[in-house]
C-alpha positions as CSV (number, residue, x, y, z in Angstrom):
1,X,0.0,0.0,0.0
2,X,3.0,2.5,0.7
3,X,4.1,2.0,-3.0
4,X,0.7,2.7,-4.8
5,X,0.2,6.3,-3.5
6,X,-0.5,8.0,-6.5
7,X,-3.2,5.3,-8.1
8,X,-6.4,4.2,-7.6
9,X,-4.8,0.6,-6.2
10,X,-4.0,1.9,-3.9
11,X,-8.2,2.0,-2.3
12,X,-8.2,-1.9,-3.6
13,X,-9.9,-4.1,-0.9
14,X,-7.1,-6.7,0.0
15,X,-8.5,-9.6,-2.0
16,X,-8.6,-7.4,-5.1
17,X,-5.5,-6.5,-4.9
18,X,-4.0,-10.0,-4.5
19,X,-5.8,-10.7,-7.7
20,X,-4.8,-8.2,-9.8
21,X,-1.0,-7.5,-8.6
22,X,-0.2,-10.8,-7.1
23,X,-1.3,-13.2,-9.6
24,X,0.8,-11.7,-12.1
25,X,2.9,-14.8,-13.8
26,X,6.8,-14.4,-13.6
27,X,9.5,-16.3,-13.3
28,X,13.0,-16.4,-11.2
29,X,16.4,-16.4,-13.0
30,X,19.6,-16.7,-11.2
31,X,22.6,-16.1,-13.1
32,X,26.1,-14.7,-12.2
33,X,25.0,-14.3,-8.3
34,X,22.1,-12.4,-9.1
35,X,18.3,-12.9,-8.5
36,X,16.2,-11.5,-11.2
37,X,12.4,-11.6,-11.5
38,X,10.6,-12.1,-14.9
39,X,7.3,-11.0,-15.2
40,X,4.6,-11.8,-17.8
41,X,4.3,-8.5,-20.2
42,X,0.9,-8.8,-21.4
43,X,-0.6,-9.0,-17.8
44,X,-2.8,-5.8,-17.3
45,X,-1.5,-4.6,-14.2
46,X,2.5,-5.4,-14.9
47,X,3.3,-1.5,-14.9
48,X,1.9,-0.5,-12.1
49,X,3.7,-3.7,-10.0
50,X,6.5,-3.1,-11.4
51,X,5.8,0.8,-10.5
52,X,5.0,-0.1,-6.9
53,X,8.5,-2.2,-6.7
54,X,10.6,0.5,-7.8
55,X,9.0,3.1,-5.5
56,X,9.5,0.5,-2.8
57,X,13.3,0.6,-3.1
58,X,13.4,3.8,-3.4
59,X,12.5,4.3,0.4
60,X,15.0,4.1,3.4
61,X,14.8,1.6,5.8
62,X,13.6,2.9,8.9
63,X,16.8,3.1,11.6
């Protein structure tokens, strides 16, 4: 909910939202020590997930 600020998501009852954002297909890839996440392009909602992770580590930890 902290990364959807600026879209209507971010009102989305809890069972809506694991619907649209969570069942998203994807895929995990490891290669040369990194963990990368593939997700389906033609999924609806893709942008605004991906969106959501971006503005996610974007934020400080809290100390």
């Amino acid at each position: 909910m902290l990364a959807l600020t600026s879209h209507d998501a971010r009102r989305w009852e809890p069972k809506r939202l694991r619907h649209r954002l969570f069942c998203i297909a994807g895929s995990l890839a490891r290669h040369a020590r990194r963990t990368r996440l593939h997700l389906a392009a033609t999924a609806p909602d893709t942008r605004l997930l991906i969106a959501g992770l971006q503005r996610l580590n974007r934020m400080r930890a809290p100390t």
